[in-house]
N, C-alpha and C positions, 0 to 999 in steps of 0.2 A: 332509436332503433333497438329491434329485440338484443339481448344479450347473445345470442347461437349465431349472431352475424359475425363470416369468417373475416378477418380482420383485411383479408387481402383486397373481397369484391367489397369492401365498405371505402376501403381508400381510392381503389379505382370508379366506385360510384360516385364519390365523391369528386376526384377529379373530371369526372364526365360532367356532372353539375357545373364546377365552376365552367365546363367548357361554352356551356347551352347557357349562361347568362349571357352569351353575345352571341345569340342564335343566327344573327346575318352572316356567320364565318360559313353558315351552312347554305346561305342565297337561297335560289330558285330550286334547291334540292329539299327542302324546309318545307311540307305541306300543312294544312290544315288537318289533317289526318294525324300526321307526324306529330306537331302538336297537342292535339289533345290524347297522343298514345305515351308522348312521353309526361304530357301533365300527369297523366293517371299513375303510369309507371312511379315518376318520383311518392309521390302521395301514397300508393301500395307501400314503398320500399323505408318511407320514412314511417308508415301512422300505421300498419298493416291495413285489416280489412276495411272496407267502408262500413260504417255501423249509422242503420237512422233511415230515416225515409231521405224522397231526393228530395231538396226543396224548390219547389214549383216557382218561386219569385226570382230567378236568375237569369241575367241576360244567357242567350243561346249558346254560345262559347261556353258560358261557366256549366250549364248544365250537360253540356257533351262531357266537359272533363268529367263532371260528379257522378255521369251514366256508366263514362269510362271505366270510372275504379269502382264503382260498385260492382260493374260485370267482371274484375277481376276476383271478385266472390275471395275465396280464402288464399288463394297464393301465397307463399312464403316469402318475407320480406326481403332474403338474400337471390330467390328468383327475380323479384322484382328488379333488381339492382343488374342482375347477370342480363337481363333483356334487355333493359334500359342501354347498358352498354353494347349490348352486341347489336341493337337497333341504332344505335350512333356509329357503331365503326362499321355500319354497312355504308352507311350516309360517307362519311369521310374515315378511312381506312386508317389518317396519319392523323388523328385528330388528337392523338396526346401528345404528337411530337410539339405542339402548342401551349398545352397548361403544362408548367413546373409540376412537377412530384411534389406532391404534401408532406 
């Protein structure tokens, strides 16, 4: 991640990550949508822009995410992270009272 990520939304992105590695905490609230906006988001937030044609050879899933973050065009990798989070804590409001602090 770029060096100008403020240290704070890097820890709490970071905790939102470990949260969505057990995306079932989120059930029937969890869409397909959701999904490939948060795939995109992390992908923004860790690699910045998307750079490169899409590659045509991907199952459908994979190319929604890669459509995804390439429409996120240049975003700032620390917006990336600020979304990502605030699109989780719409989903579940208490969702850090769940992951430990990093």
């Amino acid at each position: 991640m770029g060096a100008m990520v403020n240290y704070y939304f890097k820890k709490e992105f970071e905790r939102a990550l470990e949260y969505m590695k057990k995306p079932q905490r989120l059930g029937p609230l969890l869409t397909a949508k959701h999904v490939i906006m948060f795939s995109a988001l992390r992908k923004q937030a860790k690699y910045g822009q998307f750079r490169g044609e899409v590659p045509t050879k991907l199952k459908p899933e994979e190319l929604s995410v890669v459509t995804a973050w390439k429409n996120l065009g240049d975003m700032p990798q620390e917006r990336a992270m600020r979304i990502y989070v605030k699109e989780l804590t719409k989903l579940n409001p208490k969702w850090e009272l769940v992951v430990p602090k990093l």
